[in-house]
C-alpha positions as CSV (number, residue, x, y, z in Angstrom):
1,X,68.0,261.9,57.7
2,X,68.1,265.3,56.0
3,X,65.5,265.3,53.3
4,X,63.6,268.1,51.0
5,X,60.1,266.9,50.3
6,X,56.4,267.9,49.6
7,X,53.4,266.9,52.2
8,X,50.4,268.3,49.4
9,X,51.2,269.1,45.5
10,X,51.7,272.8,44.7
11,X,54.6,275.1,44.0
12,X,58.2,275.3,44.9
13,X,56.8,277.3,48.3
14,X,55.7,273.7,49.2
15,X,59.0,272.4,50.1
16,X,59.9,272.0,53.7
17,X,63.9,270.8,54.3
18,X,63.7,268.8,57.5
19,X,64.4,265.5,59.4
20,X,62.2,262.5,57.6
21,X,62.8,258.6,59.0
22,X,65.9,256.6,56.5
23,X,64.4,254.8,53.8
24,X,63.7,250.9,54.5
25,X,66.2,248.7,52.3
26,X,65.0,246.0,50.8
27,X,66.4,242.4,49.7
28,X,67.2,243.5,46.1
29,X,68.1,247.2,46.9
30,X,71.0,249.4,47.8
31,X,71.0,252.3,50.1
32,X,73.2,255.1,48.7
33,X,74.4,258.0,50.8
34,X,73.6,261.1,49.0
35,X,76.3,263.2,47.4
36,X,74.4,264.8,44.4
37,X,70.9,265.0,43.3
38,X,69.8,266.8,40.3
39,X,67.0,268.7,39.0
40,X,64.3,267.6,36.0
41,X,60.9,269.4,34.6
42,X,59.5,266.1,35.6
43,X,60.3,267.1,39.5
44,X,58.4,270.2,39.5
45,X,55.4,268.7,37.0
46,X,55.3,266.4,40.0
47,X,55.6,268.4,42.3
48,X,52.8,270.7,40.9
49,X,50.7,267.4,41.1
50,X,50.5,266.9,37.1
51,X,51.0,263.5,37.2
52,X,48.9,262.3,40.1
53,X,46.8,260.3,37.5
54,X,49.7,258.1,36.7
55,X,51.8,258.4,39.4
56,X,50.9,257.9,43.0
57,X,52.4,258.5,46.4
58,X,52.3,258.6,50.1
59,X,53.4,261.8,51.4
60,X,55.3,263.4,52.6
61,X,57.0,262.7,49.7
62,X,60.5,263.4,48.4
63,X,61.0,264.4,44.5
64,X,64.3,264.1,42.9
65,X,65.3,260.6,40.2
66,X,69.1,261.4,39.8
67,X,71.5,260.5,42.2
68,X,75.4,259.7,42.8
69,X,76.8,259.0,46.1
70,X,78.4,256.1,47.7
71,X,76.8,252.2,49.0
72,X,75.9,252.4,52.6
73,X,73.9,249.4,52.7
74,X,73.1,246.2,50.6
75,X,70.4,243.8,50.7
76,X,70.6,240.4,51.3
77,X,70.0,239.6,47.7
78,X,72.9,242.0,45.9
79,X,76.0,240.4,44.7
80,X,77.3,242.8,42.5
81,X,77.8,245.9,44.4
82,X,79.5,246.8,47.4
83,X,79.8,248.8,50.2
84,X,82.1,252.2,49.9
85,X,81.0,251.5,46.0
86,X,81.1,254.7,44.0
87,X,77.6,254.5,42.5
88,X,75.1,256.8,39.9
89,X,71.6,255.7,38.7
90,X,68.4,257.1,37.9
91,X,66.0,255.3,40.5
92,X,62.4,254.0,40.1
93,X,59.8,256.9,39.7
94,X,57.5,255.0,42.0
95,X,59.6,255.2,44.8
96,X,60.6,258.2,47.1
97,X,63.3,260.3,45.6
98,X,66.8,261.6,45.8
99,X,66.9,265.2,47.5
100,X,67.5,263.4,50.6
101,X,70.6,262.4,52.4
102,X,69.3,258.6,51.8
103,X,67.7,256.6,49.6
104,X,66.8,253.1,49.0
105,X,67.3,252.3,44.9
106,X,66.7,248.6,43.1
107,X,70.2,247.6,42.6
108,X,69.7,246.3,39.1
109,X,69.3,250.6,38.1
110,X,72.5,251.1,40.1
111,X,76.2,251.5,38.3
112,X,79.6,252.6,39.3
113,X,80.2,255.8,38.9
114,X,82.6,256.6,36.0
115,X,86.0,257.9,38.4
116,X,86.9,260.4,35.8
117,X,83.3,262.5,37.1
118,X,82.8,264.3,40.5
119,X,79.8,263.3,42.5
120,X,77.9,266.2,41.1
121,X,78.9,265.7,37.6
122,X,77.6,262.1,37.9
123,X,74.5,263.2,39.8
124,X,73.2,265.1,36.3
125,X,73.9,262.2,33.5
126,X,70.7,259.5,34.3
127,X,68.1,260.5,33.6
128,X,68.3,263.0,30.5
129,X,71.2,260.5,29.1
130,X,68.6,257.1,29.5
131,X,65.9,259.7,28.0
132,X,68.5,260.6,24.7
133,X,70.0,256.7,24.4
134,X,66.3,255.0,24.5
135,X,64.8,257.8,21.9
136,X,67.6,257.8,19.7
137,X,68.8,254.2,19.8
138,X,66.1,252.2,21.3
139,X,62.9,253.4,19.9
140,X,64.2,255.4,16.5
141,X,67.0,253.0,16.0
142,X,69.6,255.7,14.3
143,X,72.4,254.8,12.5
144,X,75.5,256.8,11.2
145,X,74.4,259.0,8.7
146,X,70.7,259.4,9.8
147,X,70.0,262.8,9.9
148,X,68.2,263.9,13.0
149,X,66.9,267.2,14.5
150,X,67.0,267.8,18.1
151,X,64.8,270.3,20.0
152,X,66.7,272.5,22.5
153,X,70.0,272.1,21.8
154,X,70.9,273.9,24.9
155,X,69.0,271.8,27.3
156,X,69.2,269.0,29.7
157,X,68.4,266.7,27.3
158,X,69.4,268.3,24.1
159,X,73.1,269.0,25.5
160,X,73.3,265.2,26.0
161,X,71.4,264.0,22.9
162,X,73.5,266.0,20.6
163,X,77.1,264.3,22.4
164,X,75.3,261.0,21.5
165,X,74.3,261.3,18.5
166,X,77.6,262.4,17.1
167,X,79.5,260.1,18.9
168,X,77.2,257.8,16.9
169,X,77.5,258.9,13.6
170,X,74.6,260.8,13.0
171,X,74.2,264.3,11.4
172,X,72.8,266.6,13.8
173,X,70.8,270.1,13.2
174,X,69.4,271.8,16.4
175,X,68.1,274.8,17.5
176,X,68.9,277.4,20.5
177,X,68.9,281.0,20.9
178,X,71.3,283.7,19.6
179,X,73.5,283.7,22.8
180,X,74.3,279.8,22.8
181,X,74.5,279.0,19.2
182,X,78.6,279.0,19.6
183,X,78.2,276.8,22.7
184,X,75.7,274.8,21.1
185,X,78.1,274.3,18.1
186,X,81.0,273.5,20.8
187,X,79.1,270.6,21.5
188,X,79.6,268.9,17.9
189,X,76.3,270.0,16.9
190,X,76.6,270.0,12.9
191,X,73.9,272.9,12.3
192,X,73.0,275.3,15.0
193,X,69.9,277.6,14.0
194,X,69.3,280.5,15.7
195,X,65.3,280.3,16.6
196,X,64.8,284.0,17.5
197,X,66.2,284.4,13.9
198,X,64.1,281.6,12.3
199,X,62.1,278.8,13.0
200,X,63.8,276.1,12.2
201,X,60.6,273.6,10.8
202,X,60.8,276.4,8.3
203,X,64.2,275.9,6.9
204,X,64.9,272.1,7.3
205,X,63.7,269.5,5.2
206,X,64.3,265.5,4.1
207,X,65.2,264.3,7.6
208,X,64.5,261.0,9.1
209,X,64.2,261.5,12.7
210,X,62.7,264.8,14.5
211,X,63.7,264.6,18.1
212,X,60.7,267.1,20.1
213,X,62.1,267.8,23.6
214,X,59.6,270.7,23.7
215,X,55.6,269.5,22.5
216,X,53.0,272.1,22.6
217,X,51.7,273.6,19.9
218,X,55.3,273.5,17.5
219,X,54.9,270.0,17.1
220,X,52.7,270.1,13.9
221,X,54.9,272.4,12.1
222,X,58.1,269.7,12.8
223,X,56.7,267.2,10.9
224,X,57.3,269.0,7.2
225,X,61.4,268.2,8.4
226,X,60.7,265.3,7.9
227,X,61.0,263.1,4.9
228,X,58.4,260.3,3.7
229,X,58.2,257.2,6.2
230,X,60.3,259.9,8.5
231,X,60.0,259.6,12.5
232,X,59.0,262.3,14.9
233,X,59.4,260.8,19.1
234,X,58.4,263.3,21.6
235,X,59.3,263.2,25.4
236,X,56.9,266.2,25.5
237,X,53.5,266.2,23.7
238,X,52.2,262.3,22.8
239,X,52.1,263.0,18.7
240,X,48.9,263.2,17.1
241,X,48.0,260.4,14.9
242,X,46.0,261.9,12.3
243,X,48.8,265.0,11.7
244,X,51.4,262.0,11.6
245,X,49.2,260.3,9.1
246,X,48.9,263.3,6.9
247,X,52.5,263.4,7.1
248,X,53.4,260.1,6.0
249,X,55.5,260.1,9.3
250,X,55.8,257.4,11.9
251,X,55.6,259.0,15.7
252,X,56.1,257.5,19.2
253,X,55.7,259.3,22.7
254,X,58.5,258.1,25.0
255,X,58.2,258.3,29.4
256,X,61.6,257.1,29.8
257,X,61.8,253.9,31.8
258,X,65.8,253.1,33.3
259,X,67.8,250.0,32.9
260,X,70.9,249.2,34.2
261,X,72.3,248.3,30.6
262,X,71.2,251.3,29.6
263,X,73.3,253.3,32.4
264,X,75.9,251.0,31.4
265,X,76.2,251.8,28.0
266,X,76.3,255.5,29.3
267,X,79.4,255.3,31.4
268,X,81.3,253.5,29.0
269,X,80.4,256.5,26.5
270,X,81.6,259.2,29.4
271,X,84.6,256.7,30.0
272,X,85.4,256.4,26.2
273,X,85.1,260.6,26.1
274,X,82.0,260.7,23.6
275,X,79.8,262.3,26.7
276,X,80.6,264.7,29.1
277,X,78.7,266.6,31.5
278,X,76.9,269.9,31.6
279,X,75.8,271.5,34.9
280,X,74.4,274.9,34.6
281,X,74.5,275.5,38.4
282,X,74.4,273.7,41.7
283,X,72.6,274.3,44.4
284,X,72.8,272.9,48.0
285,X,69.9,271.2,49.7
286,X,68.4,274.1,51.5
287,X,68.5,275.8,48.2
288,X,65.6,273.3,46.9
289,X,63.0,276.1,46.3
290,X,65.5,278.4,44.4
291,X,66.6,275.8,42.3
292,X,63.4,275.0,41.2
293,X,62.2,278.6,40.4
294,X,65.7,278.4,38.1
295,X,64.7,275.3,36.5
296,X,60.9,276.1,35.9
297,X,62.4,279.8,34.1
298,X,64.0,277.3,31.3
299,X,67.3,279.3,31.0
300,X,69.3,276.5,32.1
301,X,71.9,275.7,29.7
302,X,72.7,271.9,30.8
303,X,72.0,270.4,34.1
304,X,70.7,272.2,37.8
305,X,72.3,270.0,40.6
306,X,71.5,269.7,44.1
307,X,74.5,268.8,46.3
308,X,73.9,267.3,49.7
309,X,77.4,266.1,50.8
């Protein structure tokens, strides 16, 4: 198969697009034939080899944990999916990834594409959509009328996050930069603040959740948003325990980790109209090194996806 991948950690000048052997598939997984992939900062941190500690593979390896495509293959142990399935999923960070023509995914992370979506669209929902769904309703456990801030409003993330969280109720304040705060606002976004104007841990107050997409250094100041027994997750930066303290403010630091429930919920919310796409660009397979320069810029406003059908 026609693959993208890595054979030592290093920058996007590491990729080599070539042939690579079709992953194995095994008794509880499918084997989806590539149509989209998409692009995340955790694909170039691991491609720069910032998460060898945790994470570790054979190489050469391929990067990439959003896919949509269709079912080639099942293994002896799947009942609920098909061949010629229409499929998305955000696939097991352990195993090899998506930029590929092939790959072998647990079936229990796989889920029928919602039709109204194109392959591409699909392809950039899993993984910032499972990272918005288990902050927000998972580990914060909003409700309708929580009040929540949301870093990057114009981001992968932050474009889902905010479609979420109004579609659940809550009253949502972001931040982006002068040239997408209209956008930004398009997306149902209830206060849009303009951060090369003002910082927004400056002007907001009494708020019970702080969403940080960013970390770094502006995480201290975001905990004065908050209001007493308030809740600050980062997908970033893990929260420091003695500035959470001082804040009367409960933290958490989130890796996202997939479920098939999970996607579920998030197809029914595309299929329902609460959540729809945003893809900034796409790029084909050969493309993998300029798509990653893109990403690694930050301009993106939504998604980066790779299409390989």
């Amino acid at each position: 198969m026609k693959a993208a991948y890595i054979e030592q950690y290093g920058g996007s000048e590491q990729f080599k697009v070539g042939e690579l052997d079709r992953p194995i598939v095994g008794a509880d997984d499918v084997l989806i034939a590539v149509h989209a992939a998409s692009v995340n900062p955790v694909d170039w941190k691991l491609r720069e080899g910032y998460l060898k500690e945790m994470l570790s593979y054979d190489m050469p390896l391929v990067i990439g944990w959003d896919v949509s495509g269709v079912i080639e293959e099942v293994g002896e142990n799947v009942t609920d999916l098909k061949v010629g399935d229409e499929v998305f999923s955000r696939p097991d960070i352990a195993r090899q990834g998506t930029y590929a023509e092939y790959v072998a995914v647990d079936a229990h992370l796989v889920v029928k594409k919602p039709e109204a979506l194109t392959f591409e669209e699909a392809a950039s929902l899993p993984l910032v959509a499972h990272t918005a769904w288990q902050v927000m309703f998972e580990v914060m456990d909003a409700k309708a009328g929580d009040k929540i801030f949301i870093g990057a409003g114009s981001g992968g993330v932050g474009t889902v996050a905010i479609q979420l969280a109004k579609a659940h109720g809550l009253h949502v304040i972001t931040s982006t930069s002068t040239k997408n705060v209209d956008w930004v606002k398009a997306l149902g976004a209830d206060e849009v603040i303009d951060y090369k104007q003002e910082d927004p841990a400056d002007r907001v107050r009494d708020l019970d959740f702080v969403f940080d997409t960013m970390g770094g250094d502006g995480q201290a100041k975001l905990y004065q948003m908050l209001k007493p027994n308030g809740m600050l997750v980062s997908i970033s930066t893990p929260p420091d325990e003695d500035q959470a303290k001082e804040a009367q403010a409960r933290v958490a630091y989130v890796f996202m980790q997939p479920t098939g429930e999970r996607l579920q919920h998030i197809a029914q919310a595309v299929e329902r109209g609460e959540l729809k796409p945003v893809v900034d660009r796409i790029f084909d397979l050969d493309q993998i090194k300029e798509a990653h320069d893109y990403g690694e810029e930050g301009h993106a406003k939504g998604k980066i996806v790779i299409k390989v059908k």
